[in-house]
C-alpha positions in Angstrom: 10.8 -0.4 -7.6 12.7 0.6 -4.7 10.0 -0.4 -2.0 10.8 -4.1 -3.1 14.3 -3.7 -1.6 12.7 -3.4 1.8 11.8 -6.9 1.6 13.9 -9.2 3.8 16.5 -10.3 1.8 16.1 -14.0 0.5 12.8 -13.8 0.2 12.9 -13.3 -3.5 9.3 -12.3 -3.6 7.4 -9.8 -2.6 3.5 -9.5 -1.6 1.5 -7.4 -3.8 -2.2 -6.5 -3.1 -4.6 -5.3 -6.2 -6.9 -2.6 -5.1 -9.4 -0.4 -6.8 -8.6 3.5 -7.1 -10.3 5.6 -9.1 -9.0 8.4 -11.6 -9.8 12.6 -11.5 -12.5 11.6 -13.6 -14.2 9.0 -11.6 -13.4 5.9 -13.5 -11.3 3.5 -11.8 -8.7 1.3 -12.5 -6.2 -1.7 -11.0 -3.5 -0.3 -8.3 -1.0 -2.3 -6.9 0.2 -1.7 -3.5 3.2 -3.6 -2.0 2.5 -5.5 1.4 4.3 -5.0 5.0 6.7 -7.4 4.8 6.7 -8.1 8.9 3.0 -8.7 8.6 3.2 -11.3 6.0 4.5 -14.9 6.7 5.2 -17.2 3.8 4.2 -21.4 4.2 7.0 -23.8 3.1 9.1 -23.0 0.7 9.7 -26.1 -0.8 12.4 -27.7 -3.6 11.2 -24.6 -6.0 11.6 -22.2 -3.5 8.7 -20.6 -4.0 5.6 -20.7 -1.4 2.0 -21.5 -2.1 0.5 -20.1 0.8 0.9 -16.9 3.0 -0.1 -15.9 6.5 -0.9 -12.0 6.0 -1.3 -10.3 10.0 -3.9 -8.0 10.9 -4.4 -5.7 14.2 -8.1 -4.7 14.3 -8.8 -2.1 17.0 -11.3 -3.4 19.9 -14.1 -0.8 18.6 -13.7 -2.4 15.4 -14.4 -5.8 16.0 -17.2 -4.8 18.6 -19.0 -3.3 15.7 -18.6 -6.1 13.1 -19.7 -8.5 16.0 -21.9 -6.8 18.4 -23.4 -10.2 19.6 -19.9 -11.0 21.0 -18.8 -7.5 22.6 -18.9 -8.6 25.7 -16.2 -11.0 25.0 -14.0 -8.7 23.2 -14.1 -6.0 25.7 -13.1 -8.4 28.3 -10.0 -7.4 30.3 -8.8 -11.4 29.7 -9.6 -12.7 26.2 -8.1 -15.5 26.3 -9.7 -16.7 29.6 -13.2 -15.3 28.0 -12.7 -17.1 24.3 -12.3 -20.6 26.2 -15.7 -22.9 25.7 
């Protein structure tokens, strides 16, 4: 696939994610999406080459979060959230 080559080069992986689509008819099947690859961080690489473990980064808009986590929106929509996450 040519979205592969948009990988960084020496990677020699890319990141796929398996998501649920469904057809004209309503039944749904597997599709495979290929990742961001400046949102996804791979762990050490190792004497195989190969990583075990990725770091995949998400930006979640304020609104978001304050409606997953209302309890904490006071935080969130602080103007200094760092200064408001220390305990």
């Amino acid at each position: 696939m040519p979205q592969v080559g948009r990988w960084l080069p020496g990677y020699g992986f890319a990141v796929w994610v398996i998501r649920e689509k469904k057809g004209p008819d309503g039944t749904p099947y597997p599709c495979a999406e290929l990742r961001d690859p400046y949102n996804c961080f791979p762990g050490y690489f190792g004497a195989d080459q190969q990583p075990k473990e990725m770091a995949i980064i998400r930006r979640v808009p304020k609104t978001a979060l304050t409606k997953a986590y209302p309890q904490f929106s006071d935080k969130i929509n602080s103007k200094d959230f760092y200064k408001a996450t220390i305990v």
